[in-house]
N, C-alpha and C positions, 0 to 999 in steps of 0.2 A: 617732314623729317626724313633721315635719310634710312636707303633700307640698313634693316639690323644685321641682314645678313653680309653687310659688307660687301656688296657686288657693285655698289656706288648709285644704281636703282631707287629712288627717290619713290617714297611712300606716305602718302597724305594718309592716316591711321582711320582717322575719325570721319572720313568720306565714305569708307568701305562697311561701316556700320550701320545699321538698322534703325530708324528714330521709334520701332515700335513699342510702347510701353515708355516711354523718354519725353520728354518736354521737344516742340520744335523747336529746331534751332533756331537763333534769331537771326535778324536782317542784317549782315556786311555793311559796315556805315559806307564804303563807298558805292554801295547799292540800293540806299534808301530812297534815292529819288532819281527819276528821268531813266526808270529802267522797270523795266517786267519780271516777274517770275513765272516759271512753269513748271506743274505739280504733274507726277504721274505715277498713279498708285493704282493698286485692285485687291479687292479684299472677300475672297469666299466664302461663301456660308452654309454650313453641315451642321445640322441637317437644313434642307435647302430653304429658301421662303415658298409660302402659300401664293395663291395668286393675286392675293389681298394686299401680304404683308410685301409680294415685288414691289404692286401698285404703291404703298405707301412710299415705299425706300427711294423709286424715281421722284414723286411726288417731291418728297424731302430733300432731294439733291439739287430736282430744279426750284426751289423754293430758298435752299442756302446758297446756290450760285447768283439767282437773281439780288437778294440781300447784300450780296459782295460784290457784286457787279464781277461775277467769273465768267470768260470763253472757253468756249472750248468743245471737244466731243466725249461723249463716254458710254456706254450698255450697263443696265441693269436689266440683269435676269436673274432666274429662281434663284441658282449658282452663288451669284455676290453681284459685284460691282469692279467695272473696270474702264477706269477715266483718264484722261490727258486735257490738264486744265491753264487756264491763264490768267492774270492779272498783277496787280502793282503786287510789291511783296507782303505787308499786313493785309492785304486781303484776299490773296493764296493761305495766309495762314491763319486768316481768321474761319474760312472756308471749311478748314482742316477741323479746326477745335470745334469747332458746328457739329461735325458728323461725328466727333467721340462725345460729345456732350448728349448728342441724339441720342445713339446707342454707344454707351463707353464699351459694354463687354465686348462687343463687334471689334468697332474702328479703334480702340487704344492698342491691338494688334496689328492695325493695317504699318505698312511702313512706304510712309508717305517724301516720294524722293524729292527734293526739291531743288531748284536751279536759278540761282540768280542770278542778276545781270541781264540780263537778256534784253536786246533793242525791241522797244516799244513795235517796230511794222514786223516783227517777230511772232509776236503776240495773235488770236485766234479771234475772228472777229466776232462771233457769236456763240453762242450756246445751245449744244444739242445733244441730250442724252434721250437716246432711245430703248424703246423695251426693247429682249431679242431674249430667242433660246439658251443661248452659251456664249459664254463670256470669249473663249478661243472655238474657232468651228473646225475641230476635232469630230463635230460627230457623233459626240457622247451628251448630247443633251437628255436630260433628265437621269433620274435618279438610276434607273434599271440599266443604262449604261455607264455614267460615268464612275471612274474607281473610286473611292475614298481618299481623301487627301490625309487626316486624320491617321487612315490607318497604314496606305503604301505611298504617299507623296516620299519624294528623298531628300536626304537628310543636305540641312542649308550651310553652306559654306561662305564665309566671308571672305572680301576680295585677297587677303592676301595669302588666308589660309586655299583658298582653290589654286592663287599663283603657283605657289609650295607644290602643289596638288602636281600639276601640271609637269613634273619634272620628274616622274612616275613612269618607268618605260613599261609597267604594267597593266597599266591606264589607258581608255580611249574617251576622246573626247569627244561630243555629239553634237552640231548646234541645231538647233532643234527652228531655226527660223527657215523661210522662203530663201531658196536656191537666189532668187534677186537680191535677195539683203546681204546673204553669205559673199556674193561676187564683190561689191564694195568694200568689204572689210572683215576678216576672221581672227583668229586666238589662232597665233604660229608654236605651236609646242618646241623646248630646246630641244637642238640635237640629242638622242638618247632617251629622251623621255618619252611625253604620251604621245599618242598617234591621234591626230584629228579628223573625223568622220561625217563627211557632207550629208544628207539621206536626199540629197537633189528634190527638194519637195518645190512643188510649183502654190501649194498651200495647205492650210494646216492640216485638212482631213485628211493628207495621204501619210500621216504621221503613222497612224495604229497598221496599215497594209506594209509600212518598209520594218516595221519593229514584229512586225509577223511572218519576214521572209527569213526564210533558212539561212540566208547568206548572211544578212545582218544578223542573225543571233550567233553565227560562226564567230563574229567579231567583237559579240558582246562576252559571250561568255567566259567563265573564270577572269572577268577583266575587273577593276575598277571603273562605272561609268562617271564621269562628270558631263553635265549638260548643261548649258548655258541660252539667251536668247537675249532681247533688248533690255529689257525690263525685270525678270521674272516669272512673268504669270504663265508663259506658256510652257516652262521648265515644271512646274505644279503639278499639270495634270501629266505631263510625259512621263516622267519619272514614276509618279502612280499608275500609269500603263504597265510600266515597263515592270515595276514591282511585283503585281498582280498577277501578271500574265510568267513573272517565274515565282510565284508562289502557288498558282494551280496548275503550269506545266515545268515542275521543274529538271524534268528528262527531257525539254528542248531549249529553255533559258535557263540559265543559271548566273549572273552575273555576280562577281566578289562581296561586290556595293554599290550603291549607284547612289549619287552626291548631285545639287544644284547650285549655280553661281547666285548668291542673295544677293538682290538687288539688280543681276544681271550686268548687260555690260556696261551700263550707263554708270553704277557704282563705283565699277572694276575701274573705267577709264578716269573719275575723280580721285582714285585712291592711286594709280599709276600716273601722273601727270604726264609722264617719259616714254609712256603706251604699255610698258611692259612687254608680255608677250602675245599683245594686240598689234594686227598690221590692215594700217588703212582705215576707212569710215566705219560707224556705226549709224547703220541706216534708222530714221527716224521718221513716223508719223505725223508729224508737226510742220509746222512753218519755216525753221529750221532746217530740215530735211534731213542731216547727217549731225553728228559729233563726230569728234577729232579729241584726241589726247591733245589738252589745255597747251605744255610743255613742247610741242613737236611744228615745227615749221611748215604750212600748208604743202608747199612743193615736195619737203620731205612725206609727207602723207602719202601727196598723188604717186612717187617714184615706189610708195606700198602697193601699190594696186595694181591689179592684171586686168582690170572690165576693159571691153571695148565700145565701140556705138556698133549698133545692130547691122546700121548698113554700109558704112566705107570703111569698117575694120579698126581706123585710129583707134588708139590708148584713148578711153574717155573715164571720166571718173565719178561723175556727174547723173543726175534722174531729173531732168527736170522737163517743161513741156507735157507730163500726166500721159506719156504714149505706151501705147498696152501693144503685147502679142496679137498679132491679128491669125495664126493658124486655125485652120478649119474647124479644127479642134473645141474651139474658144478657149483656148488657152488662157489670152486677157490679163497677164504677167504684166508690170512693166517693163521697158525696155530703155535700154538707152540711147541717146541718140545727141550726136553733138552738135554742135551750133553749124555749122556748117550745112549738116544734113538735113535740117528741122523743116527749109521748104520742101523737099522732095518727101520725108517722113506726111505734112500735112496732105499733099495730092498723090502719094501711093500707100497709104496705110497699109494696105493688103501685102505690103513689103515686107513689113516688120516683122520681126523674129527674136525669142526669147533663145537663150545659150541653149536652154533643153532642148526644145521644139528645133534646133538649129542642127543639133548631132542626133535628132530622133529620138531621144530618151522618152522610156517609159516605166511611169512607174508600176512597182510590183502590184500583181490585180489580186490577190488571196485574200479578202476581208476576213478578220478574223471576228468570231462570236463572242461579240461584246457584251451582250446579255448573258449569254452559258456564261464565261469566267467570269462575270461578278457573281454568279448565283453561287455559282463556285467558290471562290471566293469567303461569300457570306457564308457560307455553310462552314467552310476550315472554320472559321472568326468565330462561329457560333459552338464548336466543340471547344473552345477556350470558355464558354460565357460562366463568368465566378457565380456562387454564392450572394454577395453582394450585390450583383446588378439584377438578380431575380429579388430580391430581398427589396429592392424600393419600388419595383413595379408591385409586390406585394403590398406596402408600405401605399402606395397610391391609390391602389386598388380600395383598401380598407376603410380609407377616408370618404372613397367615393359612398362605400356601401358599408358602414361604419356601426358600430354595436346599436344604434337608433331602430336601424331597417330593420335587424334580426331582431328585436326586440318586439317590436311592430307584428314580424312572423309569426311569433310563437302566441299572439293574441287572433289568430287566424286559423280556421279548420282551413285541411286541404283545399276541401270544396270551396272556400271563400279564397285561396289566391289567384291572384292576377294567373292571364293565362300568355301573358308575356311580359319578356323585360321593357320597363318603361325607354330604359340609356341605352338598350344595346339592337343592333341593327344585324340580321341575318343577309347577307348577300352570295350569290350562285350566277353561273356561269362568267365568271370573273377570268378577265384574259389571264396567260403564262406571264406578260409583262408587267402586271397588278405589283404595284407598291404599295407602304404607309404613306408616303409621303403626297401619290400621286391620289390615293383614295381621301387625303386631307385636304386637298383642293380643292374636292365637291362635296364633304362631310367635313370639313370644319376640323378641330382638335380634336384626335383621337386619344383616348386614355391606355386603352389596353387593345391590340387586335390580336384573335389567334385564328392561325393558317387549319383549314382542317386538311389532315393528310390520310393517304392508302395505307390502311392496317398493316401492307406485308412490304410494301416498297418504300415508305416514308414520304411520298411526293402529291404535292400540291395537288387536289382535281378541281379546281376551280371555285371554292367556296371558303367563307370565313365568316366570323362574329365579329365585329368592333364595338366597342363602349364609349359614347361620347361624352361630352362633359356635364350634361345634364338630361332628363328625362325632356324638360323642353326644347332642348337641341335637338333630339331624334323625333321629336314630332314634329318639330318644323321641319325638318328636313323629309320627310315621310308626308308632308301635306307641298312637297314644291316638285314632287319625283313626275315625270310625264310616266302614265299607267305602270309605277311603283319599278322603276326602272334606271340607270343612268348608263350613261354613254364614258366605254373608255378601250381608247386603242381600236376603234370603229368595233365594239364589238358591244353588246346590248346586255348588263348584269342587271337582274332581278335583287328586288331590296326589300324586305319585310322587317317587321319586328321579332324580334328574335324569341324564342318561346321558353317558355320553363320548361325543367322537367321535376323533380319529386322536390320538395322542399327540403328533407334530407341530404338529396347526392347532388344539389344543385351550385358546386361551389365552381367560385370564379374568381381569379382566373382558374381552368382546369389543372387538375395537380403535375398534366405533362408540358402546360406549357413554357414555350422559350420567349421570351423577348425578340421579334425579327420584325428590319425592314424589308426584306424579303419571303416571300412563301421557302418553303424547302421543297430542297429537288431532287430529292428521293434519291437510294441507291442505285 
């Protein structure tokens, strides 16, 4: 359709939209046969998987892939799941409905992009999803680092509503990919509008060090941010950085609002056929390499682009040949390098040079404390905690330990009770980076944990009670412990059963406690 705003900009509506919660859309009759599809989608999961429930989740991926005969690469880790898949098109989508059928509450929100037409030697010749820490390597693996999606991810815009966006001259825009992908292809904002913001990252971990330097927060702040990247998934956690870190420093971040492109640019360039205010490639992981706006004549593309080849300087526009940065450094960037150069690239590798490594760029070395502002963090979140959400841990609580047990009590002198809790497990010396989450991957499902804290500072000393789901869970667990002990964060916590105290004052949970994934970190 054409755009509505009259600027003569041609706008595919229903490309730019999301299939989550929506039926997949079906197969293009002239792509039903002698052509490929390619799926690429990632789907988070908070609170995170166990190390159980990972294992099953790969399990179940390579078990629907295999079933569909799907290629391709993709990581599961605690986090979620994040794939780049291939095959004819009913079995990309049958692939699909597998994993909402598996878990609907999960994957009926994943938004599963799909791409048809695609030449068969296009397609991925095999199948390999590996485990891994972190779906993007930001850095932020596990729970005590990464921010909350849930609560600071930013807010999703759709292709046309971010185009809109874009023409905002009080607005920056951020592409949150590798300095290599940005060189082939970026989002050129109209004259007047937003300003577009490189952060030169060589990869993803240097994301949280540029979003912690002084200079970029000069240029965040009082702005509208939009962020964008290939796909989506690495606009997620950015924007949840980026939230976080001005929600517990808001005297050095402060941004207006900070917004993601949904679906990313892969979306954006199906819904602009014309490229919009894309210029040049969208670099891609796949066999494929690059997309191009559908609408836009190849040469016209190339005449977008600024790259060059690393060693004789030509315009090149091109990644191919797999050659990496070779500075001292280990850099290990691709580079690019054009046909002409490709014998001298194979016998001087030590030549090669990435645009950064080539002008000396460095990136900013300030790591910021990514544990302190989530604890941070949790603690704001938890002076909001409603009535309500203490009211079903109560509610859970009760069932565990339900008019039966007290009943039972009052058929019992002092002298005759137990002289600990069957369900619940006392633990000490427990590192500062101790979670629920990470303590549920070697105690199983926890029902209720409380942090114990310093009478006058409020702050964690290392110790807590958890309640497991049954009296037989905490003994078996308490019969598997090496000398009543478990290993976390190289540091050695003691684990006993947790003891009574008077039958009378013995209620649980305690009448001061909060609901937390996190210990509290004191005034």
């Amino acid at each position: 359709m054409a755009d509505p705003k009259g600027d003569g900009e041609k706008i595919v509506l229903e490309h730019g939209r999301s299939v989550a919660g929506r039926e997949l859309p079906g197969v293009p009759k002239e792509y039903e046969t002698g052509y490929g599809t390619i799926v690429l989608f990632y789907q988070y999961k908070e609170p995170v998987w166990s190390a159980k429930e990972s294992k099953k989740a790969l399990k179940k991926v390579m078990e629907l892939g295999e079933a569909h005969h799907i290629t391709g690469r993709g990581r599961v880790a605690p986090e979620g799941l994040n794939c780049t898949l291939s095959g004819t098109p009913l079995q990309v989508r049958a692939f699909c409905s597998g994993l909402r059928e598996w878990n609907p509450r999960l994957f009926d929100q994943t938004d599963f992009k799909l791409t048809d037409g695609i030449p068969l030697s296009k397609l991925f010749k095999s199948l390999s999803i590996r485990k891994a820490n972190e779906l993007v390597a930001y850095g932020l693996a596990g729970d005590h680092k990464a921010p909350s999606l849930e609560k600071f991810a930013g807010e999703h815009l759709d292709a046309d509503q971010y185009h809109t966006a874009m023409n905002d001259k009080d607005t920056v825009i951020v592409d949150v990919r590798n300095a290599y992908e940005s060189a082939i292809g970026h989002f050129q904002p109209p004259s007047g509008g937003a300003k577009l913001i490189d952060p030169k990252m060589r990869n993803s971990i240097e994301f949280p060090k540029w979003l912690n330097d002084p200079e970029t927060q000069k240029q965040l702040n009082g702005k509208k941010v939009l962020m964008y990247c290939t796909g989506g998934i690495r606009c997620e956690r950015a924007t949840a950085l980026l939230n976080q870190m001005s929600a517990v420093h808001p005297d050095k971040l402060k941004p207006r609002a900070v917004y993601e492109l949904r679906g990313g640019i892969e979306r954006y360039l199906k819904t602009f056929p014309q490229g919009g205010f894309w210029k040049g490639k969208n670099y891609l992981f796949d066999r494929r390499m690059e997309q191009c706006p559908s609408d836009v004549p190849p040469d016209q593309v190339d005449q977008q682009v600024d790259s060059k080849c690393c060693l004789c300087r030509q315009k090149w526009t091109m990644y191919r040949g797999k050659f990496k940065c070779a500075t001292p450094t280990l850099c290990g960037v691709p580079v690019i390098v054009c046909t002409s150069c490709e014998p001298q690239a194979l016998t001087h590798a030590h030549l090669l040079k990435c645009e950064l490594c080539r002008v000396g760029y460095k990136t900013p070395d300030a790591t910021p404390d990514l544990i302190g502002q989530k604890r941070m963090a949790e603690a704001l979140d938890n002076t909001n905690v409603t009535s309500s959400s203490s009211s079903v841990v109560t509610k859970d609580t009760t069932n565990n330990n339900g008019p039966e047990t007290k009943k039972k009590r009052t058929l019992h002198s002092e002298q005759e009770e137990p002289l600990f809790h069957p369900d619940r497990l006392f633990l000490a010396r427990l590192p500062l980076t101790v979670t629920k989450s990470k303590l549920e991957q070697i105690l199983g499902t926890i029902i209720v944990i409380h942090w114990f804290t310093d009478s006058t500072s409020g702050a964690f000393y290392g110790s807590c009670v958890v309640q497991l789901k049954s009296a037989s869970n905490a003994k078996r667990i308490m019969s598997q412990l090496n000398n009543g002990s478990i290993s976390m964060d190289k540091k050695r916590a003691k684990v006993s059963f947790a003891k009574r105290g008077s039958p009378q004052t013995d209620v649980w949970p305690p009448t001061n406690h909060t609901p937390r994934e996190f210990p509290p970190i004191g005034t």
